[in-house]
C-alpha positions, -999 to +999 in steps of 0.1 A: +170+064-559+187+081-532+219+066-516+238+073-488+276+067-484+287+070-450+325+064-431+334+073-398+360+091-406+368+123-434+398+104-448+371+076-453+350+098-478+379+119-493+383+093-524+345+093-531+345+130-530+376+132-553+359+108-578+324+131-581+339+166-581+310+183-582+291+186-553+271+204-530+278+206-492+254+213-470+257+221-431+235+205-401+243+196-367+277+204-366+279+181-399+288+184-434+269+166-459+276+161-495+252+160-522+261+146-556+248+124-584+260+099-602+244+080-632+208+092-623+215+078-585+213+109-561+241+105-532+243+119-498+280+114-487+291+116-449+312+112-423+299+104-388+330+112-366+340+085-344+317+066-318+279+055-321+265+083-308+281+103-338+276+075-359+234+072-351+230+109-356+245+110-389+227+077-402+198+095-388+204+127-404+210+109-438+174+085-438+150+119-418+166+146-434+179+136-465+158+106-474+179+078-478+170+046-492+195+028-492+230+030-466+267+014-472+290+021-446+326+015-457+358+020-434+382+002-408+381-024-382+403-048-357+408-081-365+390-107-336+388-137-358+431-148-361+419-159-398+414-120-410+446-100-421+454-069-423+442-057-455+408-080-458+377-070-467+348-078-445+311-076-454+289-077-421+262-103-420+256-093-385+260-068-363+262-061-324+271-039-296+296-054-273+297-030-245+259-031-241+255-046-208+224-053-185+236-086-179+228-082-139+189-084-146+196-120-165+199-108-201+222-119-224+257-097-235+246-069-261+210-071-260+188-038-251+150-047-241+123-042-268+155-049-291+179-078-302+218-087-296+224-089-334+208-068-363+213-079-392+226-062-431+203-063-461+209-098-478+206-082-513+235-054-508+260-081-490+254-105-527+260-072-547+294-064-526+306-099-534+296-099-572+312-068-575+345-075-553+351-105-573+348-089-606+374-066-590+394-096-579+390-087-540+381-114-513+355-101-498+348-123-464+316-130-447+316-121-409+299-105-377+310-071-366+310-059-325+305-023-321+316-003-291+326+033-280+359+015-268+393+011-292+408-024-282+439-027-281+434-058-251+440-091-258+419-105-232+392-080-241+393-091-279+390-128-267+362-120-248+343-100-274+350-128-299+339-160-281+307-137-267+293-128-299+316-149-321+327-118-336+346-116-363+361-078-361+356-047-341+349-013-350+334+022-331+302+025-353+286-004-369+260-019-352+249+018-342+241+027-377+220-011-381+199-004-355+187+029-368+185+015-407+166-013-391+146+005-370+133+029-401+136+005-427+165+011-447+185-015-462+220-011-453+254-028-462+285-026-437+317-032-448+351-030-434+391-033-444+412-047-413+438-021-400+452-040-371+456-080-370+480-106-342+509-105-368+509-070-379+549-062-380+557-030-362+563-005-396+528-005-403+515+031-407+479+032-401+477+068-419+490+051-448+468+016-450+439+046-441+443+059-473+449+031-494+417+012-475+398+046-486+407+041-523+401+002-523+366+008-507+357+039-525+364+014-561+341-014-543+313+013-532+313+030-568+309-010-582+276-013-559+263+019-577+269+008-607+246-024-595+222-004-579+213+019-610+205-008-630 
């Protein structure tokens, strides 16, 4: 089976990459892709670079070109729901785009014609993040994910996007990387570790939590294989 791992950004993949060793990395539009195996599992490891576009060339790339089956996207997102922390785990059930907007012809926030406003993850991954996050003693929380080429930082602008799509975080890549494993088939998993929350005190370091998040993601991910070889 061949699996792709896929963050957003290097520091997302660094842990993963650490933990395999060996590996072979391969170049393509403007890219780096890393092949390894683990267990009989062959892996395709890679960062997207920030933003949809990047992210739905590179889930691209790893399903055409690579031949993917299966997709988990780990990495970081804003807290919209005043529940979440910074620290939590989220597992997407859904996913949508919240700067999509053709509103003025009569159509509903984050829908694209032909398409959908949410796309939803593969039901069978999002059960084998929790088994495996509570064997590990994480919470791992159910939620909907907005995806947009914006960072925000706006309080009004996170109200909006949460009682619109009754969002649970926001992130830069998501949803972009569901609509291409849904549009070819791939089941996919999306999970995220909030950086930035309402009561975040001001010496948080978000280089720091980046790494840490990495590591606690990169244990969850390498759980999942473990699942998935079986």
């Amino acid at each position: 089976m061949k699996i792709a791992i896929m963050g957003a950004m290097y520091e997302e993949i660094t842990p993963l990459l650490e933990f395999f060793k060996t590996y072979e990395t391969i170049e393509y539009a403007n890219n780096r892709y890393y092949k390894a195996s683990y267990q009989g599992l062959e892996l395709i490891i890679a960062y997207s670079k920030i933003g949809k576009v990047n992210a739905s060339l590179t889930a691209s790339t790893l399903i055409e070109k690579f031949g993917a089956e299966k997709l988990l996207f780990s990495g970081v997102a804003g807290a919209l729901n005043p529940a979440l922390k910074v620290g939590d785990l989220v597992v997407a059930t859904r996913l949508a785009q919240h700067d999509v907007d053709i509103s003025a012809f009569g159509h509903p926030f984050g829908y694209i014609p032909e398409g959908c406003v949410y796309v939803q993850t593969d039901e069978t991954l999002v059960h084998i993040a929790h088994r495996v996050a509570k064997a590990q003693g994480l919470k791992l929380v159910e939620g909907i994910i907005a995806t947009g080429d914006q960072f925000i930082c706006d309080s009004t602008k996170k109200e909006w996007i949460r009682s619109t799509f009754q969002a649970d975080a926001t992130e830069m890549e998501g949803a972009s990387v569901a609509v291409v494993c849904d549009a070819l088939h791939v089941p996919f998993c999306v999970f995220r570790a909030i950086s930035d929350a309402a009561d975040m005190d001001a010496g948080f370091s978000f280089d720091e939590f980046l790494v840490s998040s990495a590591q606690e993601s990169a244990k969850l991910i390498l759980a999942m294989l473990d699942e998935l070889k079986r």
